[in-house]
N, C-alpha and C positions, 0 to 999 in steps of 0.2 A: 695592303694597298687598296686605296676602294676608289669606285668605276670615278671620280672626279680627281685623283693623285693621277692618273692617265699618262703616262710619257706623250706616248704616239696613240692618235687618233683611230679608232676600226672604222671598217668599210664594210658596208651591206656587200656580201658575197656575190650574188645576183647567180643567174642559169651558167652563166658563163666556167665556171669553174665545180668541176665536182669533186669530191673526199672520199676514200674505202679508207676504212681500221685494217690494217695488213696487221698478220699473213690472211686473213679467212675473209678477208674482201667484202666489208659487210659495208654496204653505203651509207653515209653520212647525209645528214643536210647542212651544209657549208652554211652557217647565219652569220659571220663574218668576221671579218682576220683583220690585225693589225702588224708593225713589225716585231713585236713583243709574241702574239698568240692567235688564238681564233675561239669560234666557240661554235658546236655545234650540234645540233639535235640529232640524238641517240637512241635506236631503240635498247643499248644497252647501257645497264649503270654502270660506274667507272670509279677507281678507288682514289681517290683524294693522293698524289703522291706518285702514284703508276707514273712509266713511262711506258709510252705505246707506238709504233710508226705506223706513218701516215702516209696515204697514197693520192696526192693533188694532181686530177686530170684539167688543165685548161685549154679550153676549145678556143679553137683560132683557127686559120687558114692554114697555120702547122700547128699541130697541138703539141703541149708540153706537159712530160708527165715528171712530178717530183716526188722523192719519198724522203719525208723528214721527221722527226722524233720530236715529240711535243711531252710534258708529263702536266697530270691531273691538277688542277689547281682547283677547280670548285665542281661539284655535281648535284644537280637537283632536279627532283622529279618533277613532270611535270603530264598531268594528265587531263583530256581535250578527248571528248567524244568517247568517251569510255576507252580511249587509246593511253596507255602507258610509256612517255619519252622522255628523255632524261636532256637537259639542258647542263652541256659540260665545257669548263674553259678550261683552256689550255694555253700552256707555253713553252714556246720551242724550246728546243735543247741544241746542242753544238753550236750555238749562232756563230762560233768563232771562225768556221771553216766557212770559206771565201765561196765555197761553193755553195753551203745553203743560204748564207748571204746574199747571195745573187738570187738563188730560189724564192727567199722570202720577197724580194724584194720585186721580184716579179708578181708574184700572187698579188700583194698589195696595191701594184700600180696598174693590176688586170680591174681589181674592185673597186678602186679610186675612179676608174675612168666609165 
């Protein structure tokens, strides 16, 4: 599938919502989700195929924390200032349960607005 086959449209993540790679809590920069996946800059690489859980904090007046299973669809280095970060898409996994259904669907309409 290439970035113009698109189902659903992504959303710039913006401050609002932050990412850890669970269990070892290494923070993410959330570059932006769709209700398919997200993609995010990494300072680690990631194997094409992995699935990994993910720990989404959104900041709000109550905040909401989600943890959902995405696996590796595409990874590429990518390197700025003599810094080394790897730009990785992902796509959720379990979408069938009602509950990360609602998860995702909130992330989305946190970045949409």
């Amino acid at each position: 599938m290439t970035s113009t086959d698109r189902l659903d449209p992504r959303y710039v993540a913006g401050s609002r919502i932050r990412c850890h790679l669970e269990p070892h809590d290494v923070a993410l920069i959330l570059v932006n989700v769709s209700r398919n996946g997200f993609l995010v800059r990494s300072p680690m690489k990631s194997r094409t195929g992995d699935v990994h859980r993910f720990r989404f904090i959104v900041e709000s007046e109550r905040d909401a924390i989600f943890i959902l299973a995405a696996r590796v669809v595409h990874c590429a280095e990518s390197v700025a200032n003599n810094v080394t970060q790897y730009l990785t898409s992902l796509e959720f996994v379990d979408t069938s349960s009602p509950v990360c259904q609602r998860a995702i669907a909130h992330l989305v309409t946190v970045a949409s607005n």
